[in-house]
C-alpha positions in Angstrom: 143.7 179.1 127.6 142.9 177.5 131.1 139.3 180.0 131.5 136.2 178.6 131.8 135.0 178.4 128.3 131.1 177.6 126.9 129.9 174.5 125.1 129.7 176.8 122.1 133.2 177.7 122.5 134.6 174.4 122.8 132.6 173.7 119.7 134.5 177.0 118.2 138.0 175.6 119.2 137.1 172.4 117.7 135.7 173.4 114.2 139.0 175.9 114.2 141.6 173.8 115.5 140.5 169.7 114.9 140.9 168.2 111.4 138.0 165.4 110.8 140.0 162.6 113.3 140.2 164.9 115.7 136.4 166.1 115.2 135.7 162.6 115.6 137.9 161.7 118.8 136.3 164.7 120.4 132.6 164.0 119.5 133.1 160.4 120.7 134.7 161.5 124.2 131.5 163.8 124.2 129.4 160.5 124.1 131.5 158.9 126.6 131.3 161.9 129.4 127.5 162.4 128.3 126.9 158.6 129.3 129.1 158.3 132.2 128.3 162.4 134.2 126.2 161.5 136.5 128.8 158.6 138.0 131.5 159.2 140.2 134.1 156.7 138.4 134.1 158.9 135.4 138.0 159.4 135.7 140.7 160.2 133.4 141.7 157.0 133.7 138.0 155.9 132.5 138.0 158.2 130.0 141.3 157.6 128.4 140.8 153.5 128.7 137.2 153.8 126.6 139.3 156.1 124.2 141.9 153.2 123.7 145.3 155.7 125.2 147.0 156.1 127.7 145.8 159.0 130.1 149.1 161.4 129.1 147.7 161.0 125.6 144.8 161.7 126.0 145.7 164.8 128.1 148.1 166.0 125.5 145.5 165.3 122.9 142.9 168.0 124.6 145.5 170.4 125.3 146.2 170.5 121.9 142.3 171.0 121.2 140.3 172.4 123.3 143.0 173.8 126.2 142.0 171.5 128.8 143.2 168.5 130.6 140.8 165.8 130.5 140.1 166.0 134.9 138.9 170.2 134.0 136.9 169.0 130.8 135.1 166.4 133.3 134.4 168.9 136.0 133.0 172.4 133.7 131.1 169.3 132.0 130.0 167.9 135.6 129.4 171.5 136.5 127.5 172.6 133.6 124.9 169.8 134.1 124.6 170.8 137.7 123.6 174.6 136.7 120.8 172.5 134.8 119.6 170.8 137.9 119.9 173.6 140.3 118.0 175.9 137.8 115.1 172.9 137.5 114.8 173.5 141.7 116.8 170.1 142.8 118.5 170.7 145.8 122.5 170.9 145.8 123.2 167.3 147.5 121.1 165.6 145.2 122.8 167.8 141.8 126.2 167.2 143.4 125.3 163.4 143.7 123.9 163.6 140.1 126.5 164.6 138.3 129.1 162.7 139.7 130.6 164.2 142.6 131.8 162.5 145.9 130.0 164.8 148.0 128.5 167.9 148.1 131.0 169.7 149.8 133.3 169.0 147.1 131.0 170.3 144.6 130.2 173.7 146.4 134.0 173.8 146.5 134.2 173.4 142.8 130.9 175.3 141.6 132.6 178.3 143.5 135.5 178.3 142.1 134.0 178.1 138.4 131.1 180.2 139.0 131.9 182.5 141.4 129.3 182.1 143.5 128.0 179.0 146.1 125.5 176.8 144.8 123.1 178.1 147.4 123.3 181.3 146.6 122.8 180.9 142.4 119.6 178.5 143.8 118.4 181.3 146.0 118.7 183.8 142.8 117.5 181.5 140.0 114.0 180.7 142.1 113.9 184.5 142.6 114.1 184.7 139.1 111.2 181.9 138.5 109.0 183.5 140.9 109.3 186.5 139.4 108.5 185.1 135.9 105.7 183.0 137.3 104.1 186.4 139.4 104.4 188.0 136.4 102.6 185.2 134.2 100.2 185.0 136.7 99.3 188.9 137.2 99.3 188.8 133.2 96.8 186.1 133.1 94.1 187.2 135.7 94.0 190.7 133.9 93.2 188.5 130.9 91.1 186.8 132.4 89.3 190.3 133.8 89.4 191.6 130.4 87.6 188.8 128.5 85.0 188.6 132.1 84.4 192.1 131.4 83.8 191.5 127.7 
């Protein structure tokens, strides 16, 4: 169960698997790793202290759940934001630094291994993608605009 798996599919494992406590515990460690991403002290240990157990607890706990330990649920979290940031045209250092990581190299290290692919690289192909969109927009506009010049 240790794959990378969506938001949508932790939400799946939690409606299948989590009675209403457990629905609870996870949607208020959601709140916790929401508030606390984008700093670099957002540990296990953090985690399980503002959860009120001890850090094998909590690890046990969201094995039991989801199929992750609470350092991997941090990270795809972490590294799901980042996707976010890259996509919106911020440069790698400054998502790495966003979301929480010690450096950048780190996070290149990281985003590679869950991705499959270098930062740099999905950066170079997502503006490709933009730019395309946009040039396509904007060639779709001016023959509007000829259209209603001509009309």
């Amino acid at each position: 169960m240790k794959e990378n798996l969506s938001y949508s599919d932790w939400k799946q494992l939690k409606t299948a698997k989590a009675s209403g406590v457990q629905k609870i515990f996870l949607k208020n460690l959601y709140k916790i790793i929401t508030r606390n991403l984008n700093s670099s002290s957002l540990t296990v240990t953090f985690l399980a202290r503002s959860m009120a157990i001890s850090k094998s607890t909590l690890n046990r706990k969201l094995l039991q759940l989801i199929g992750f330990s609470a350092n991997e649920l941090i990270r795809q979290c972490r590294l799901r934001k980042a996707v976010l940031f890259l996509s919106k045209g911020i440069n790698i250092s400054e998502a790495a630094y966003k979301t929480g990581f010690k450096t950048p190299s780190y996070f290149t290290q990281c985003f590679k291994k869950f991705y499959k692919i270098t930062p740099k690289k999905y950066s170079k192909k997502n503006l490709f993608i933009h730019h395309r969109i946009d040039s396509l927009q904007i060639k779709k506009l001016a023959q509007n605009l000829y259209f209603l010049k001509q009309n």
